[in-house]
C-alpha positions as a printed Julia matrix, in Angstrom:
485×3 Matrix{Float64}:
   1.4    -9.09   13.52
  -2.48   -9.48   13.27
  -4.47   -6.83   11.46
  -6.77   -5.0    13.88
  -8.79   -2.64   11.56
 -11.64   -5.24   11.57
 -12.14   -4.44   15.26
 -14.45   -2.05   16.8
 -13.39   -0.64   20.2
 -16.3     0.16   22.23
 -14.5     0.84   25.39
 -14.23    4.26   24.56
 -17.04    6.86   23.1
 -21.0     7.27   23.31
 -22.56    4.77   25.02
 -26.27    5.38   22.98
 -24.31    5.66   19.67
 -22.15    2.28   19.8
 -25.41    0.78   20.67
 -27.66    2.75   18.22
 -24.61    1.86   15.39
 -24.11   -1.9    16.8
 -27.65   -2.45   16.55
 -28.94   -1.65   13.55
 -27.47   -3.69   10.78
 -28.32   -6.39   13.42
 -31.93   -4.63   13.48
 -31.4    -5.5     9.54
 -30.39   -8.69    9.52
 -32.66   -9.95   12.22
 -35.93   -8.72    9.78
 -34.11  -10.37    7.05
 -33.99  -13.51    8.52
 -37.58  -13.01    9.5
 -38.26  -11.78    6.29
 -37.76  -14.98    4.56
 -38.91  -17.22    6.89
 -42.28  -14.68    6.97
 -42.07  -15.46    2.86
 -41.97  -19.01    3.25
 -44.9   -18.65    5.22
 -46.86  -16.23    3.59
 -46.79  -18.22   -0.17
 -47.3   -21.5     1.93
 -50.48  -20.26    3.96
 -51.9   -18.17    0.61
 -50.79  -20.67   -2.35
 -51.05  -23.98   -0.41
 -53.21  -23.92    2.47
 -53.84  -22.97    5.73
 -52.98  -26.74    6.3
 -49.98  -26.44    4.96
 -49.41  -23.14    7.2
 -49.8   -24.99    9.81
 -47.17  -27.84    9.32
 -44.52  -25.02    9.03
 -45.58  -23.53   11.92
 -44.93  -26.89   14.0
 -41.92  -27.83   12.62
 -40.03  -24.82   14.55
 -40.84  -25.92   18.01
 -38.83  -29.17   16.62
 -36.14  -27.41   14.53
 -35.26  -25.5    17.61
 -35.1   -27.97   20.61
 -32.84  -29.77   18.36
 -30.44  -26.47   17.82
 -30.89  -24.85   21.02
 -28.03  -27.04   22.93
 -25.72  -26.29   20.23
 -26.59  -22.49   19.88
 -25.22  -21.75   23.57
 -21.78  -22.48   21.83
 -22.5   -19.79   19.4
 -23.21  -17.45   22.22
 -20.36  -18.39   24.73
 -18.19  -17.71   21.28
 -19.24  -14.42   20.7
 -18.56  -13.5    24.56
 -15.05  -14.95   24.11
 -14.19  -13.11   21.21
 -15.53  -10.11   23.02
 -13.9   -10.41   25.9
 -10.46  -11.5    24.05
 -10.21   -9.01   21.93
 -11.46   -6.2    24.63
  -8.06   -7.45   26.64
  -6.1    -7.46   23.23
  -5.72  -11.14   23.25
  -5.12  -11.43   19.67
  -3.91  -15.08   19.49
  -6.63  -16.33   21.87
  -9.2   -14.57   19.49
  -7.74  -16.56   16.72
  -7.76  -19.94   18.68
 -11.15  -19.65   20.15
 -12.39  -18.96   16.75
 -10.55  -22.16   15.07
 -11.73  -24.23   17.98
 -15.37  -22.9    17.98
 -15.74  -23.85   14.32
 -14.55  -27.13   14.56
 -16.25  -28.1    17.33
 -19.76  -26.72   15.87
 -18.95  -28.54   12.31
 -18.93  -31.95   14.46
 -22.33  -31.18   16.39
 -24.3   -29.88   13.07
 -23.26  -33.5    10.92
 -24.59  -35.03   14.08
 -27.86  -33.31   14.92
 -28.86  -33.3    11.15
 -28.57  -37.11   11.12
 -30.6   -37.21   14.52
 -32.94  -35.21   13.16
 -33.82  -36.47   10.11
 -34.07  -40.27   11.34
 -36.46  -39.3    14.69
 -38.72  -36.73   13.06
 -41.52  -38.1    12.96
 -41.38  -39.46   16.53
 -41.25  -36.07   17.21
 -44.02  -34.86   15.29
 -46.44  -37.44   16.86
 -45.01  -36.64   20.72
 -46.21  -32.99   20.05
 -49.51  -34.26   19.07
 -49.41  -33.5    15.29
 -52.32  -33.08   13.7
 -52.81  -36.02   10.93
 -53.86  -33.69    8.43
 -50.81  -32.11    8.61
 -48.15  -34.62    9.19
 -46.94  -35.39    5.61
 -46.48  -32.2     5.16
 -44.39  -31.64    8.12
 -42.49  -34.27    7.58
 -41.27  -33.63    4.68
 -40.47  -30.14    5.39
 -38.19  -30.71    8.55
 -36.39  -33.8     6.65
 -34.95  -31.09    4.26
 -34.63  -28.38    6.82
 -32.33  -30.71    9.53
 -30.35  -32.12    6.41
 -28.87  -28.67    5.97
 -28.4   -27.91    9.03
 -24.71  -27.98    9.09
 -25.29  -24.33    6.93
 -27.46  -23.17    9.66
 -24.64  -23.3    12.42
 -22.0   -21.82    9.93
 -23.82  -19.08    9.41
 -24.29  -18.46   13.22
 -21.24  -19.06   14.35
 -19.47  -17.05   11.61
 -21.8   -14.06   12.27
 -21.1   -14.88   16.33
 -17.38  -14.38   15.47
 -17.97  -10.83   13.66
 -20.02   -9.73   16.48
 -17.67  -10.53   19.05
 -15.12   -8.35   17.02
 -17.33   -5.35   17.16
 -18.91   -6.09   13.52
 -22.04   -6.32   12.69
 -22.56   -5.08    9.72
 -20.51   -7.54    7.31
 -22.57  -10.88    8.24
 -25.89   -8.24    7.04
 -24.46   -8.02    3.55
 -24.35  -11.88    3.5
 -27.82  -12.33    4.98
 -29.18   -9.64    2.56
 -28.01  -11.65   -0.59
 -29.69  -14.97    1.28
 -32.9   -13.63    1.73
 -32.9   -11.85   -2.0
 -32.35  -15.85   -3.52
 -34.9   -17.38   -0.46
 -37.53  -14.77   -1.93
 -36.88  -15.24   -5.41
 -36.5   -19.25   -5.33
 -39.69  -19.7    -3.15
 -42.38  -19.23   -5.69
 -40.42  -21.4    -8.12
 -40.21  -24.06   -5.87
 -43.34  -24.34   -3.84
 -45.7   -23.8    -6.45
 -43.66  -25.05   -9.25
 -42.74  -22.0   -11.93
 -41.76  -23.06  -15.23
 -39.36  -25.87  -15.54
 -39.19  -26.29  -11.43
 -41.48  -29.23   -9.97
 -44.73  -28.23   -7.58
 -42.68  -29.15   -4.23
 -45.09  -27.36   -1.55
 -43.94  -26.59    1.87
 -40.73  -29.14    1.26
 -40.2   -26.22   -1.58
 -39.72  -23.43    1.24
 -37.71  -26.1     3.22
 -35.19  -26.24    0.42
 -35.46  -22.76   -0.29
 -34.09  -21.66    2.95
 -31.17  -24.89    3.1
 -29.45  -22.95   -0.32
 -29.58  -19.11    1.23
 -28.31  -20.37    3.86
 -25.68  -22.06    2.09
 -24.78  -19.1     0.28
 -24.38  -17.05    3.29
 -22.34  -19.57    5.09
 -19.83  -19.84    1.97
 -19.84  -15.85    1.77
 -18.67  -15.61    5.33
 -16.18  -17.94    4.81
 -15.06  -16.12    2.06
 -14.83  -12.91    3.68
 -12.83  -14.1     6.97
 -10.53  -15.7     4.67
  -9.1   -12.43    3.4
  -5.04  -11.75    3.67
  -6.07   -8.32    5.74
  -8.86   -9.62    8.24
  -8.08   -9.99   11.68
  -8.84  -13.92   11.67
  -9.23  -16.46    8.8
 -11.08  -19.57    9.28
  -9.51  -22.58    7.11
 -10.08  -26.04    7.68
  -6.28  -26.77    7.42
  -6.19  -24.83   10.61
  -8.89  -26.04   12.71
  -7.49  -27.58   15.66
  -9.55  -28.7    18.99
  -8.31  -27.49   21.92
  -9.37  -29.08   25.72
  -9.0   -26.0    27.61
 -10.98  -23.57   25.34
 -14.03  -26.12   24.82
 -14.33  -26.54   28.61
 -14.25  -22.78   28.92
 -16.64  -22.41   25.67
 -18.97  -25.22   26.93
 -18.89  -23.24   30.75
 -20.01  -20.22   29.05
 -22.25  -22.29   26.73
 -23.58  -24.48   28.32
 -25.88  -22.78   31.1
 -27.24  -20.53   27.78
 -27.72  -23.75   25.83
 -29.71  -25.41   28.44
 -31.63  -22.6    29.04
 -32.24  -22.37   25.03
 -33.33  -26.01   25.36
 -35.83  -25.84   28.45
 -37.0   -22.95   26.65
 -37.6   -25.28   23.05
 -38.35  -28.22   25.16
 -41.6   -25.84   26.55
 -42.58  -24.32   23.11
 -42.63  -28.09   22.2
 -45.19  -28.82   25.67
 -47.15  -25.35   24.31
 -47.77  -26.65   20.76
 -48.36  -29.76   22.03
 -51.33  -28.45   24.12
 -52.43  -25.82   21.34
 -51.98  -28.82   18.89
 -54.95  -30.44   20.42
 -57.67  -27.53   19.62
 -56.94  -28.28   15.6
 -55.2   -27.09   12.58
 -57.05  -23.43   12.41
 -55.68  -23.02   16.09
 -52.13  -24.2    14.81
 -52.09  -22.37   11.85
 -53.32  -18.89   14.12
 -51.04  -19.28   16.27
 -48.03  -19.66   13.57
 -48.74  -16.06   11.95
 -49.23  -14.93   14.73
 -45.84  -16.25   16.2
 -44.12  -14.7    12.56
 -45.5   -11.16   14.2
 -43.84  -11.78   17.47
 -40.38  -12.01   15.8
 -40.9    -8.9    14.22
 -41.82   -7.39   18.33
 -39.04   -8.75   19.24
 -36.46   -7.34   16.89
 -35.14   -4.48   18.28
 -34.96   -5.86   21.58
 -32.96   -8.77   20.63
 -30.65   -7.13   18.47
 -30.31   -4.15   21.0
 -29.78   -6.94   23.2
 -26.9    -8.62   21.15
 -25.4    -5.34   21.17
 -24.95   -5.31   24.77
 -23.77   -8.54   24.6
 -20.73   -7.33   22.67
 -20.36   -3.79   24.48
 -20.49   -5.52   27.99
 -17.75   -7.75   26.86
 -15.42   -5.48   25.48
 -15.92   -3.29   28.58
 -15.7    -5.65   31.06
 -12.38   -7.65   29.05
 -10.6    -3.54   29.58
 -11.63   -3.52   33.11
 -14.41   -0.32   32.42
 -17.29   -1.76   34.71
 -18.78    1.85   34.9
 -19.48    1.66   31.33
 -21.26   -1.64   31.63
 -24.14    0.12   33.53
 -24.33    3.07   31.54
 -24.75    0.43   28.6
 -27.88   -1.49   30.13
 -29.81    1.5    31.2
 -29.36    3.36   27.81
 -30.23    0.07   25.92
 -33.49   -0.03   28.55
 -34.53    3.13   27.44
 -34.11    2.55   24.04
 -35.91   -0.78   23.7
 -38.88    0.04   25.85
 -39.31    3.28   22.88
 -38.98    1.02   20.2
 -41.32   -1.54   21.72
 -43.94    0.4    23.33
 -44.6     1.47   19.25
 -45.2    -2.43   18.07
 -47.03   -3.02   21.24
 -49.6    -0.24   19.8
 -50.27   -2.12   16.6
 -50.25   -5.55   18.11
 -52.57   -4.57   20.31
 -55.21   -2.54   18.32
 -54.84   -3.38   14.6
 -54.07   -7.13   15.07
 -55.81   -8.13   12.09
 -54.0    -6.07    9.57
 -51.01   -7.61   10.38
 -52.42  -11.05   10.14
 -54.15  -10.55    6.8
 -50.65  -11.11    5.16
 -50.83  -14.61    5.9
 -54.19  -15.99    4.93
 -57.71  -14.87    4.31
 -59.2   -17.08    6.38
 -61.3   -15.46    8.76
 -61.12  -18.11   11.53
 -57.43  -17.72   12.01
 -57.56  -14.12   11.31
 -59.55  -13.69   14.55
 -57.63  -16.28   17.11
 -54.81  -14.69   15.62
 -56.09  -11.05   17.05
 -57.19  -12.57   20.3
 -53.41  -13.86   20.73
 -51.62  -10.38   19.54
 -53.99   -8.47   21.69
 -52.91  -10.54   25.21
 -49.56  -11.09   24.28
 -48.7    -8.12   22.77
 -49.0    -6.21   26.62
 -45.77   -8.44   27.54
 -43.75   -7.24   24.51
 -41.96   -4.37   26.31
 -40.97   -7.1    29.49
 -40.05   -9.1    27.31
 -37.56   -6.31   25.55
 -36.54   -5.26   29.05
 -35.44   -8.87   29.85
 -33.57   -9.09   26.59
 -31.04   -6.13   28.1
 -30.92   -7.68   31.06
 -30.19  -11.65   29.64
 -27.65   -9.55   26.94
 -25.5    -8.12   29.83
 -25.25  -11.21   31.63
 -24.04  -13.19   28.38
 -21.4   -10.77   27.82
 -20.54  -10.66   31.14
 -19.79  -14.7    30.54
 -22.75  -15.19   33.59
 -24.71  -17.74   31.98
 -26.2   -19.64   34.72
 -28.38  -17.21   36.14
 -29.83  -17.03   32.97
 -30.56  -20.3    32.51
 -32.72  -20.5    36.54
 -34.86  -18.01   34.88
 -35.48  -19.54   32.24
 -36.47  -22.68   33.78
 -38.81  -21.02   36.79
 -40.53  -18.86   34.16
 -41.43  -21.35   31.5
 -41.8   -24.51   33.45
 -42.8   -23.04   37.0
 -45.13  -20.22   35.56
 -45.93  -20.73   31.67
 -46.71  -24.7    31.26
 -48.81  -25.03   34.77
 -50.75  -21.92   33.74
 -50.94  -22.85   30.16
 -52.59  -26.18   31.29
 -55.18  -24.96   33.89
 -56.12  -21.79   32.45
 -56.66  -24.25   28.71
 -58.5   -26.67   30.63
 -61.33  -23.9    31.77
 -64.14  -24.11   29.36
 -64.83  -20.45   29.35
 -61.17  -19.77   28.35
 -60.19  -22.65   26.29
 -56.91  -21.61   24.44
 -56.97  -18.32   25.66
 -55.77  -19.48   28.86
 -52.64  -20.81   26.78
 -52.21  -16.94   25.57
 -52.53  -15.48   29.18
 -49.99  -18.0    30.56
 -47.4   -16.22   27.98
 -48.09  -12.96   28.89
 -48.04  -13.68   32.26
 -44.6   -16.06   32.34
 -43.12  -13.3    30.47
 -43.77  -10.38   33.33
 -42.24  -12.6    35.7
 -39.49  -13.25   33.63
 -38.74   -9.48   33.59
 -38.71   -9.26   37.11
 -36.55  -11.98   38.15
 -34.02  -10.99   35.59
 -33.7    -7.53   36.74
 -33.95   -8.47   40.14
 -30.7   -10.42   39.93
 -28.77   -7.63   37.82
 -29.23   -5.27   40.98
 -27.34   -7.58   42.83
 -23.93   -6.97   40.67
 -22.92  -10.63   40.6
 -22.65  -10.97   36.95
 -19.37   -8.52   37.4
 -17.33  -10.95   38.93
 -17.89  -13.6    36.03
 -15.35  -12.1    33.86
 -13.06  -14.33   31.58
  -9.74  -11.69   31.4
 -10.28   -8.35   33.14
  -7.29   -6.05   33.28
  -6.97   -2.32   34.79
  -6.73    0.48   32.37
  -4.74    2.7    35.09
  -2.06    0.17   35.61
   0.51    0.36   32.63
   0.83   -3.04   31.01
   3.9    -5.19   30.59
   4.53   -6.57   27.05
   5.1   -10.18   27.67
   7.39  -12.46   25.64
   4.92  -13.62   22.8
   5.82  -17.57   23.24
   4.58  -17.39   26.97
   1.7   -15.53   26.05
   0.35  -17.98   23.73
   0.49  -20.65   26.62
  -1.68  -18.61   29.04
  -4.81  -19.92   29.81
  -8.0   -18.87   28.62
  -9.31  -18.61   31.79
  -6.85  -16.97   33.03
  -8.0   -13.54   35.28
  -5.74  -11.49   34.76
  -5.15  -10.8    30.71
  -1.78   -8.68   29.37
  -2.31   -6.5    26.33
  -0.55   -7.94   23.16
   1.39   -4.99   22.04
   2.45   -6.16   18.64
């Protein structure tokens, strides 16, 4: 019999409090991770350079077109797990799991050796600066090389989430960021016995915390008592599950893709105005993580509470859950919209002293900060529609918002000389309302409900099943049995 105390049922209780209690070690976590990305950028852009602020800055748009495909596996996994575990599908929790982390441990060999070999192709598509290529360079050929730690972290955290936790993978990600903070000085301006390594310093810095948190994950899902344990002895691929994981995937990793492959056309464009643009533009971009916190991790919440809901057939619930999590991330935002908007420049001041990108920086907060609370809205919406396993719609809006709205905008508006890159900052704002809109305007049409992987009804009293037969079920199957053991 499978232990079951590592799962949280949120089919039953206080809508606002699973999501208020969901959310906030994934609040946590999510400034954690920002937290030491933010270091990385604020020693780089104070101790090394505004130069050398810059070539961190580009390297995301890079880093993430190169993840983003992959990612939409962690996502369909969490809404599997969800949705499994909602229906008491014990044994399809476990394979799912096994089959997720084998199938991820494949992809992240084989986009780190991509990566590292076609960087700097990359770096001169997106119109690198020259002044900041070496550094670049040799920042993202240490980042991709550990990449493989990267998608065990996810995927492991993706797993806990889908079970209803999400507070275990923040005691991991706490200990990460501690040894990221404390190795970064040490490494990029070279401390004592440690060699002067610059931004390729920061690069390494993050490759080991995230080691550490991938091998403390592992460590804790590997315990006698937990629900699932992940050991390579057991991995085993199984056809069925991947096409259902890359069905559910694969619409949210193309849209995470379109959606890297058009921060790559934005840089590319903001690129062009020089190195004080870049370098604006990447503190500025560390703030908008910080916006976008409680959105996304109120949003990752509803991910998990749609699931479960939808897996034990309680559709009413599922509503309740989006406009509660509406109400509480328009609050939340409508605060850091506030000080984005009006006190831009205190924010910014972390990152360099340079006066230049101090005040593109403010321009940027002060237009783009109006969209933060769409923006949160659309989060709900996108979260409901992943754990609802309906991917695709998703994905259209992605596409018609950034490429039909954002890029076209972002290149006329950049092209007028009495906006310059200020058009670029309007065309995100603007992209981002109409992002809102089509989102929501989809939800009202109650589609999404009928996307379920295993639904059952709560007023029909289940039959126990022999246990043999319900191992071969499939995982699509519609109709799911409880697994009374």
């Amino acid at each position: 019999m499978l232990a079951r105390k590592n799962l949280v049922d949120m089919t039953e209780g206080n809508i606002p409090r699973h999501l208020i209690k969901f959310s906030i070690p994934m609040l946590l976590g999510n400034l954690l991770q920002a937290l030491y990305n933010t270091v990385d950028s604020i020693w780089v852009g104070r101790y090394v350079g505004p130069e050398a602020l810059g070539a961190v800055s580009i390297s995301f748009p890079i880093i993430f077109s190169l993840v983003a495909m992959v990612m939409g596996i962690t996502m369909a996994t969490t809404t599997m797990v969800s949705q499994y575990a909602g229906a008491k599908q014990y044994d399809m929790v476990r394979k799912t799991i096994n089959n997720s982390v084998l199938v991820l441990l494949i992809a992240g060999v084989f986009i780190s050796i991509i990566g590292v070999l076609f960087h700097r192709p990359m770096l001169q598509l997106i119109n690198a600066p020259e002044e900041i290529m070496p550094m670049a360079s040799s920042y993202l050929v240490i980042f991709l090389g550990g990449l493989i730690f990267m998608f065990g972290y996810n995927v492991l955290g993706a797993i806990l989430r889908g079970l209803g936790d999400s507070k275990t993978p923040l005691k991991f990600l706490f200990v990460a960021t501690m040894i990221n903070i404390v190795l970064d000085p040490f490494l990029i301006i070279g401390i004592g016995p440690f060699p002067q390594m610059g931004v390729a310093g920061a690069a390494l810095a993050t490759v080991i915390s995230q080691g550490v948190a991938t091998v403390l994950a592992l460590n804790y899902l590997n315990r006698q008592d937990h629900l699932v344990a992940v050991r390579l002895s057991e991995l085993a691929y199984d056809a069925e599950l991947t096409r259902t994981t890359i069905r559910i995937g694969l619409p949210a990793g193309i849209q995470q893709t379109v959606v890297a492959l058009g921060g790559l056309v934005v840089s590319s464009i903001i690129n062009t105005f020089g190195p004080m643009v870049v370098a604006a533009y990447g503190a500025a971009m560390r703030l908008d993580q910080f916006a976008f916190m409680p959105s996304m991790s109120i949003g990752l919440a509803v991910s998990a509470m749609v699931g479960q809901n939808l897996g034990a057939g309680r559709e009413e619930r599922v509503r309740q859950t989006v406009f509660w999590a509406s109400i509480l991330v328009a609050s939340l935002t409508g605060i850091i919209t506030l000080v984005a908007v009006f006190a831009p420049s205190v924010l910014l001041v972390l990152f360099t002293t340079d006066t230049e990108v101090i005040q593109i920086g403010s321009r940027y907060l002060g237009i783009v900060g109006l969209a933060y609370i769409p923006m949160a809205l659309m989060f709900v919406i996108t979260g409901a529609l992943r754990g609802a396993g309906d991917t695709l719609p998703t994905m259209v809006i992605s596409i018609a918002t950034l490429w039909g709205v954002r890029l076209p905008l972002a290149a006329y508006l950049s092209s007028r000389p009495d906006l310059g890159v200020v058009g670029i900052w309007m065309a995100i704002a603007i992209s981002s309302f109409s992002g809102m809109i089509m989102a929501h305007l989809y939800y009202a049409t109650g589609r999404w409900k009928d996307k379920a992987l295993v639904t059952q009804t709560p007023a029909v009293p289940l039959v126990e099943k022999d246990e043999a037969a319900h191992e071969d079920r499939p995982p699509a199957a519609k109709k799911a049995k409880a697994d009374t053991s």
